[in-house]
C-alpha positions as CSV (number, residue, x, y, z in Angstrom):
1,X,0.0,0.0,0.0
2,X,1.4,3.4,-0.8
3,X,1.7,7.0,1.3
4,X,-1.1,8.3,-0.4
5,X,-3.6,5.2,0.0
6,X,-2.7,5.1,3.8
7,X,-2.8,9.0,4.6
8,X,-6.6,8.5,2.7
9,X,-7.7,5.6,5.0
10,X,-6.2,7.3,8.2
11,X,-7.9,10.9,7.5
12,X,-10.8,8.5,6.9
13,X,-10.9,6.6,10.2
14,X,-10.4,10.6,11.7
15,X,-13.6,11.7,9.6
16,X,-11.9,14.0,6.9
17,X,-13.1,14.8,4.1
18,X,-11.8,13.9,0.4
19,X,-11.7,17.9,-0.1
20,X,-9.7,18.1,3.3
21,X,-7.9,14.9,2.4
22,X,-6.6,16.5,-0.9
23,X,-5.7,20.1,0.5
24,X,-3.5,18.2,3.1
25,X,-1.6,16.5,0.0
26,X,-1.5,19.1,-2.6
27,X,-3.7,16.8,-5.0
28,X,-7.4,17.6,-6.0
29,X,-10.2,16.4,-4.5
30,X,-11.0,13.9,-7.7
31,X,-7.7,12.0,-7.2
32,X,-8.5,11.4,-3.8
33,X,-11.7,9.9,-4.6
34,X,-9.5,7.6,-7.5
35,X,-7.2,6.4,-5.3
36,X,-10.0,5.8,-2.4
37,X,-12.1,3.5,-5.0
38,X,-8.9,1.8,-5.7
39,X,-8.0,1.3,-2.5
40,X,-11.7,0.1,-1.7
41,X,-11.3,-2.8,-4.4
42,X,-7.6,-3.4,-2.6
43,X,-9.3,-4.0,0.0
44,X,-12.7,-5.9,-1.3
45,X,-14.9,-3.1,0.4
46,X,-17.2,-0.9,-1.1
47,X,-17.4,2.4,2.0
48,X,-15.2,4.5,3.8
49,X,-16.2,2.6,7.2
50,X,-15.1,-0.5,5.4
51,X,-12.1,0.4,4.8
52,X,-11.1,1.7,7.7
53,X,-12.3,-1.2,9.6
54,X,-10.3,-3.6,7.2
55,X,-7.1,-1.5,7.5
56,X,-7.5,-1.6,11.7
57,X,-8.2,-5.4,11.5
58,X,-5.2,-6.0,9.1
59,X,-3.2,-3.4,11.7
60,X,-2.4,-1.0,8.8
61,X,-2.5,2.0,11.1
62,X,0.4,1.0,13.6
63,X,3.1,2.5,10.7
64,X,1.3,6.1,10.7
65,X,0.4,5.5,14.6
66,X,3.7,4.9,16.1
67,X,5.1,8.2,14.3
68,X,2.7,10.7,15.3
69,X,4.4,12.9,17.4
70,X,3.2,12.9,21.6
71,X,0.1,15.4,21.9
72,X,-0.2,17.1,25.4
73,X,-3.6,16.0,25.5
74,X,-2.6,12.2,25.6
75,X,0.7,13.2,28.3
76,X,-1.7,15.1,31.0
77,X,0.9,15.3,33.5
78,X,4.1,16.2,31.7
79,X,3.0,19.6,32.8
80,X,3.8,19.2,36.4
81,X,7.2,18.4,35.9
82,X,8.5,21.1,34.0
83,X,10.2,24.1,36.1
């Protein structure tokens, strides 16, 4: 699976948008949607929701999960400890 079909299914699973999808990789809105169908038949699914649960059962997310960086939100009391 390539960059682009992965960034697709993970702005999927965090309810994005093709439009928002596309802006994010400098790409219109209709290659999005190409790639999605393709991606769809990759995957033998015919929805978004599909996909996305396909890709979490087949762990495709764990590449693009592991090398987000730390959000505060997640790391509540890393606050305390800074001077």
């Amino acid at each position: 699976m390539t960059s682009a079909e992965l960034k697709i299914l993970q702005d999927a699973a965090d309810s994005k948008t093709y439009k928002e999808t596309a802006n994010a990789l400098n790409t219109s809105e209709a290659r999005v949607k190409n790639i999605a169908c393709s991606t769809f038949r990759e995957l033998d699914v015919h929805t978004k929701a599909g996909a996305v649960a396909v890709a979490l059962r087949r762990k495709l997310f764990f590449y693009l999960i592991i090398r987000r960086p730390p959000r505060s939100t997640l790391f509540p009391y890393t606050t305390l400890f800074r001077s």
